[in-house]
Structure formats: structure tokens, C-alpha cells
C-alpha positions in Angstrom: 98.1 107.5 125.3 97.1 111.3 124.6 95.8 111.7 120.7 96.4 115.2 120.4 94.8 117.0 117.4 97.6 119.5 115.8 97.5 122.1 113.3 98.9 122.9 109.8 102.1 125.0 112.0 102.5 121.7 114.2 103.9 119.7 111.0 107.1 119.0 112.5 106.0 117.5 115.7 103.5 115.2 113.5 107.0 114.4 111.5 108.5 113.8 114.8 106.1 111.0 115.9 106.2 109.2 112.3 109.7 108.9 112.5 109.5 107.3 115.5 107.7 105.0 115.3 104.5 106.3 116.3 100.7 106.8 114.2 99.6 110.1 113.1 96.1 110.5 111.0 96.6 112.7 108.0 94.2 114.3 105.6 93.7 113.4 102.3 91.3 114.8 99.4 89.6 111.8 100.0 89.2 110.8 103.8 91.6 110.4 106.5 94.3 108.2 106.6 95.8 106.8 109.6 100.2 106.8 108.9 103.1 105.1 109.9 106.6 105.0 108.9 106.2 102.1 105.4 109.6 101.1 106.2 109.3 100.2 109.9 107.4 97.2 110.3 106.7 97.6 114.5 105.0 100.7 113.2 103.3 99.3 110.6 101.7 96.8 112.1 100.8 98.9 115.2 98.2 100.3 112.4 96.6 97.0 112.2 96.4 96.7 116.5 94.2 100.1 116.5 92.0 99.9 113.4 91.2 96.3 114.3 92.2 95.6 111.2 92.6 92.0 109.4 96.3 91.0 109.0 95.3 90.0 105.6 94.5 93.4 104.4 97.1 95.0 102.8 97.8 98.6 103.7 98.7 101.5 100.6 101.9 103.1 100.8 101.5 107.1 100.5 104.5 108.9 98.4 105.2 112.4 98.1 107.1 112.0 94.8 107.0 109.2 92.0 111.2 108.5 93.0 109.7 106.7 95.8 107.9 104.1 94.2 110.4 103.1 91.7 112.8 102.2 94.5 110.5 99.8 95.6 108.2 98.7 92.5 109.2 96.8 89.2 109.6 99.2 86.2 107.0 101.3 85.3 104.9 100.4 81.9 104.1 103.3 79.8 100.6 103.1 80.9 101.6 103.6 84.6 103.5 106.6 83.6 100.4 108.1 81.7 98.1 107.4 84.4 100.7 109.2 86.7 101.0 111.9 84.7 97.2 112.3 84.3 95.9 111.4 87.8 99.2 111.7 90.3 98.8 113.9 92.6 95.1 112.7 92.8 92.7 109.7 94.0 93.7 107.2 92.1 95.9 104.2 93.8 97.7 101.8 91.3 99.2 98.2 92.5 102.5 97.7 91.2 104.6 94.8 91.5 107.2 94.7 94.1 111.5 94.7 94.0 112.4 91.5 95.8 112.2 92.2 100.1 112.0 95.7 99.8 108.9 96.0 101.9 107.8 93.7 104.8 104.9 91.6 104.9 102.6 93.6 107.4 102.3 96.4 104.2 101.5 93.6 101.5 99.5 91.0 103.2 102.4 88.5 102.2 101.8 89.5 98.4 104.7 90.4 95.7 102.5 93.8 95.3 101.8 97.1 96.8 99.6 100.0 96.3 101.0 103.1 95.8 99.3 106.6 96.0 100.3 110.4 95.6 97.5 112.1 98.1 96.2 115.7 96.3 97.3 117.4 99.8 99.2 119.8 100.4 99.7 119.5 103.9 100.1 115.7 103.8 102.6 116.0 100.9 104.5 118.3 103.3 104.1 115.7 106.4 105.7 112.7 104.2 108.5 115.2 102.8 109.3 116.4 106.7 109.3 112.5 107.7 111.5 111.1 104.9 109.2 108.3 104.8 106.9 107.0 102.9 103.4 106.4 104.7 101.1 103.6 104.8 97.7 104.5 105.5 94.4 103.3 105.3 91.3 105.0 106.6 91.4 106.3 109.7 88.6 104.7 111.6 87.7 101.7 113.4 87.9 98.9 111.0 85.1 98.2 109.2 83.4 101.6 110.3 82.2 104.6 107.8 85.7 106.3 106.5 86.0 109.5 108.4 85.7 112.1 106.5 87.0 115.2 109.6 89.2 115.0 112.2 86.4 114.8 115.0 85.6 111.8 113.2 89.4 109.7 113.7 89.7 111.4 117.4 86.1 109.4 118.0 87.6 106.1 116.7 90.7 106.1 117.8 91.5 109.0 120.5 94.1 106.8 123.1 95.3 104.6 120.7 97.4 107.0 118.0 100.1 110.0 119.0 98.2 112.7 116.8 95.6 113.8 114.2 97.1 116.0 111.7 93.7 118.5 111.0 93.0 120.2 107.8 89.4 120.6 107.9 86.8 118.3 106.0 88.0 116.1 102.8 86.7 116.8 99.6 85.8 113.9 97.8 84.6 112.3 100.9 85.1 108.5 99.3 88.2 106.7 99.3 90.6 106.8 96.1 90.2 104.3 93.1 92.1 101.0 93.5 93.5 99.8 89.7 95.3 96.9 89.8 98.6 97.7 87.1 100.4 94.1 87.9 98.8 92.1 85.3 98.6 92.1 81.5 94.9 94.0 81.7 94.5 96.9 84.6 91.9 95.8 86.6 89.6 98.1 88.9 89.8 96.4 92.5 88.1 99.3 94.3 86.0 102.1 92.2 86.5 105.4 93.7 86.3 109.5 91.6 88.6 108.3 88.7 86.5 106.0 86.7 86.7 103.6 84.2 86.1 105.5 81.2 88.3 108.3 82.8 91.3 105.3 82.7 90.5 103.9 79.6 90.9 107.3 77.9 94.6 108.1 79.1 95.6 104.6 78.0 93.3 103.9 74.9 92.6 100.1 76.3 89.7 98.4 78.4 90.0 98.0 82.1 88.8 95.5 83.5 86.3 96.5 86.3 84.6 93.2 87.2 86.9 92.5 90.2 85.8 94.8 93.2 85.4 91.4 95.8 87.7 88.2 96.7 86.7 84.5 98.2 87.0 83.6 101.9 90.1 82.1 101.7 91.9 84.7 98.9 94.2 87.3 100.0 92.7 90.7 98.9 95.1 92.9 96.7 93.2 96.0 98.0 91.3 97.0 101.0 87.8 96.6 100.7 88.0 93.6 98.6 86.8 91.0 101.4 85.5 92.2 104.3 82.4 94.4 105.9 82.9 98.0 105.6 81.4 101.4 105.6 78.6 100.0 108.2 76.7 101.6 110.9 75.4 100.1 114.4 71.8 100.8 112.3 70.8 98.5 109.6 71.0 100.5 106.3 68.5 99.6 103.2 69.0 101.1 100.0 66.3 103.3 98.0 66.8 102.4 94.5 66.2 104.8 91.9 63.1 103.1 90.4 61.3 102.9 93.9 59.0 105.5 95.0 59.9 107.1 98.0 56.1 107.5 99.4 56.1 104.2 99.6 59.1 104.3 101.7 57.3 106.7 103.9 54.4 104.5 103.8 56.1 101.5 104.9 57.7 103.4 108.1 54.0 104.8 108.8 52.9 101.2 108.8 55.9 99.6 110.2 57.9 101.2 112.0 55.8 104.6 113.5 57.0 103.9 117.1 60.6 104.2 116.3 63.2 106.9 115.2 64.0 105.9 111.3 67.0 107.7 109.6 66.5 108.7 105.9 69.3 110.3 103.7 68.1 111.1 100.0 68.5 113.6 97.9 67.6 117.5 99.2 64.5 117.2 96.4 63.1 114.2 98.1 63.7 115.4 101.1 61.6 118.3 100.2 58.2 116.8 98.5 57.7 113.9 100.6 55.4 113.8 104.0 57.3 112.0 106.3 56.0 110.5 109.6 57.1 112.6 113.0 59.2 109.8 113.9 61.4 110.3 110.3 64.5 112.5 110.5 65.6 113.1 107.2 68.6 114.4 106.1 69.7 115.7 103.0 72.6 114.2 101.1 72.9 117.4 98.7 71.3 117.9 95.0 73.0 114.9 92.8 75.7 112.2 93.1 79.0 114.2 93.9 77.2 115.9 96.7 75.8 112.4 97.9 79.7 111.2 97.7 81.0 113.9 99.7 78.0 114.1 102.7 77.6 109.9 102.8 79.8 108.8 105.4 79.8 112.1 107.7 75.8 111.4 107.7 76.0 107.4 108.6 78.7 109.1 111.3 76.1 111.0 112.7 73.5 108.3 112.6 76.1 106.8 114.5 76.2 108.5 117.2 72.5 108.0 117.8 72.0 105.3 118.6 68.2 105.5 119.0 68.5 105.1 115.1 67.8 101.3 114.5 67.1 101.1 110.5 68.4 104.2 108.4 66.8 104.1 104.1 69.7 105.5 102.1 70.0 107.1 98.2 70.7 104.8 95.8 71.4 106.5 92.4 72.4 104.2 89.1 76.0 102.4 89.0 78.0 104.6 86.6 80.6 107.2 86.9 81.0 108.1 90.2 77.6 106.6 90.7 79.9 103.2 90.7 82.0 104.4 93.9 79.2 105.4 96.3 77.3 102.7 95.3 79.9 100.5 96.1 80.4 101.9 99.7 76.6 102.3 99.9 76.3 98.5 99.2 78.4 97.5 101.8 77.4 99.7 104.2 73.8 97.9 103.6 75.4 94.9 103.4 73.6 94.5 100.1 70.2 95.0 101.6 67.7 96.9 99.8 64.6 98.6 100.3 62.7 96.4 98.1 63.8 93.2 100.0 61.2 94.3 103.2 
């Protein structure tokens, strides 16, 4: 199969191929998401085939309007409705439950939910209007892979094995929206993303529960990201925590590892006052935790394709705000390993 990469005045071809059936990447504020058609369950699960994806990971369903989720979801609370009014269009996913049989199985991993998200883009709002559908879409990438955060990035993943990559330039936020779970008695924060917790808590004067970002082996996840590996490089990432010293990071490549390329992404002041071996490339991941966001997975992409880069030492900043979702994608990336564990 061709992927071909098509432009904001292509729309209606890209409308074309969801409505037949076929997957088309589309950009979000967040990163790119690879559609289908929600309601056609061939298509659907032709999403799972090219990400590699885990059966048991269930997909969100993209909306262009809030009509569309409550034909398929139970009624709305009145927090629901704040939060949509607040954060809708915007990255913040909520998990509803479902209307008995109104979606199939390959979209909820078998579960009585589904999460529901209105993208903050213009040209994907346009792209689900034009199809009359709405979309499921996770990330576009290989599964378990950094999120792409440009086109070039899906067309490496998956070029032969989807109709079309919608382009609208780099995403904005660069990490994925916030998961909040709105099916229980207390909204629970499965996936921490640019809405946080206290940004939740003060549209609908309660506590959230944010405690509940992982599942067991044999648990169905509500969310993706809950359960399995993600974000990761070929290169073994190890996080610099705020409270180490990053000379002794360069120290510990001069003793270690001086014959081989290292990959280092920190902030553009570290990269700046610290004498790094000739074998070091650093790269700057911008001046403070929103830059960081935005540049992390474009900069483990181009790690990536280098594959000379065996071990890359990573930013760690402190868990709060939107500290809590790059952390969170920097973790597993790492796969929890830190710089302090060598």
C-alpha cells in the first residue's frame, strides 16, 4: 500500500478513505493520531494490525461535537458537562460509560466504557465533520514507540501500512491528552497529560483521584498507557533527576562510557555550563518543563534514528503540574531506570 502524505486542501480525499474503511493519521494539538471509521469494526481493528497494538488496549473515540458522545455514552453528570465546557475542544479525554452495544468490542477492549475526546484542531475537526464519523485514534506510531509528534515521524512508522497522513505541521503540546476516568463515583486520573489535577479539581470543586496511572498483568486497561511499555527508544534511557549533578553525569560517561556515542537531552542551561566528553552529543530540550514536553519525543525520535546511540541521560524535572505528564512518559520511556541506579 502507498501512504501518501496530503495537505490541508486534500481533506476530502482523507474523508474519502475514512469512510471506507481505510486509516488516515490526523493531527492533533497533542500528537498524531492514527483514524478509522469508530463505527466500523474491520476498520477499527485494522488500527490494532499496523500499530502492533495489544487487543486489550482500548482505543479513544475522537468527536467533532459533544451530540456524538451522548448517542453513545450514559448521561452526562454535571461535572462532565463542566469539564466539557472548560476543557472541550482541548487535551483532556474523559471515559464515560457506554449505551448497551452501541460500540463494538475492538474500541473498548471488551469494557462497558469508552474514551471520548474533542481534538483542539481545526483541521481534524473538519476531517471528522467531512467523514460523518466519529474516529478512533491512538498515537500514530509503532506501538510502544515515542508518540510522533510530525508527520515525517507516522510516515517512518507506518508508510505501507495506512492510506494517508493528513499533515498540519508539528503538534503543540507534543504529549498525549489527559486520561480522567468520569465512570465511577470519584474521577480518577488514568493517564496525566496538560490538564492537571488541580486544573480539574477547580472546575468541579472535588478531589480527583490521581493514584491510578498503571493496571496488573491480567487487568484490562481503561486507557492506553495503563499496562504496557511505551514511549521507548532502541537506546536505553536513564533519568537525571533534579537533585543529581550533572558533572557527575559527565564524569561517569568520561569514565564509563568514553568509547561510545552517549545521547544527553537536558535543559538548554545545562547544556550550556557543562564540559562534556567529545563522544557526548547533547541536545537541548528548551528552557523549562513546557518546552521539555513539547521537544521530548521528537528528540528520542531522532536518537532513534541513530542507532550508534546505545544509552541516552534524559531531564528529569519534579512530578507536579505538567511536570506529572512528561514525567510519566519520561518514566516509561526509561522503563523506570534512573541515573542514580548506575
Amino acid at each position: 500500500m502507498e501512504t501518501k502524505i496530503l495537505t490541508r486542501e486534500e481533506l476530502t480525499q482523507a474523508a474519502d478513505y475514512i469512510r471506507d474503511g481505510e486509516l488516515v493519521s490526523f493531527p492533533t494539538e497533542t500528537v498524531y493520531g492514527l483514524g478509522a471509521d469508530a463505527t466500523n469494526e474491520t476498520a477499527v481493528k485494522k488500527v490494532y494490525q499496523a500499530k502492533g497494538r495489544p487487543s486489550d488496549n482500548p482505543l479513544i473515540v475522537h468527536v467533532a461535537d459533544v451530540a456524538t458522545v451522548e448517542k453513545y455514552a450514559q448521561p452526562l453528570s454535571a461535572d462532565a458537562k463542566k469539564l466539557i465546557d472548560k476543557f472541550w475542544p482541548g487535551s483532556l479525554t474523559m471515559i464515560f460509560n457506554l449505551k448497551p452495544d452501541v460500540l463494538s468490542k475492538s474500541v473498548t477492549g471488551g469494557l462497558s466504557t469508552a474514551a471520548f475526546r474533542f481534538p483542539n484542531n481545526q483541521l481534524t475537526l473538519d476531517l471528522i465533520k467531512e467523514a460523518g464519523v466519529p474516529m478512533v485514534g491512538p498515537s500514530a506510531n509503532t506501538s510502544g514507540k515515542p508518540s510522533p509528534t510530525t508527520a515525517m515521524h507516522v510516515y517512518h512508522d507506518l508508510k505501507g501500512k495506512i492510506a494517508a497522513i493528513l499533515d498540519d505541521g508539528p503538534t503543540e503540546v507534543g504529549v498525549e491528552s489527559t486520561v480522567l476516568d468520569m465512570s465511577g463515583d470519584v474521577p480518577a486520573i488514568l493517564r496525566p497529560g496538560a490538564v492537571t489535577k488541580a486544573d480539574i479539581e477547580e472546575v468541579i470543586g472535588r478531589e480527583v483521584n490521581d493514584e491510578r496511572h498503571h493496571v496488573g498483568t491480567n487487568e484490562v486497561p481503561k486507557a492506553p498507557g495503563m499496562k504496557y511499555k511505551h514511549y521507548a527508544p532502541n537506546a536505553q534511557v536513564y533519568i537525571v533527576d533534579p537533585n543529581d549533578n550533572w558533572q557527575d553525569v559527565a564524569n561517569w560517561i568520561a569514565k564509563n562510557e568514553r568509547n561510545h556515542p552517549i545521547g544527553v537531552m537536558a535543559y538548554k542551561k545545562i547544556i550550556k555550563k557543562i564540559d562534556w566528553p567529545e563522544n557526548v552529543e547533547p541536545i537541548s530540550l528548551g528552557e523549562n518543563v513546557k518546552d521539555a514536553s513539547h521537544l521530548l519525543f521528537k528528540e528520542l525520535r531522532d536518537f532513534d534514528d541513530q542507532p550508534q546511540y546505545k544509552i541516552i541521560f534524559a531531564q528529569g524535572v519534579k512530578s507536579e503540574g505538567l511536570g506529572e505528564a512528561y514525567m510519566n512518559r519520561l518514566n516509561k520511556s526509561a522503563g523506570q531506570m534512573h541515573f542514580n541506579q548506575l
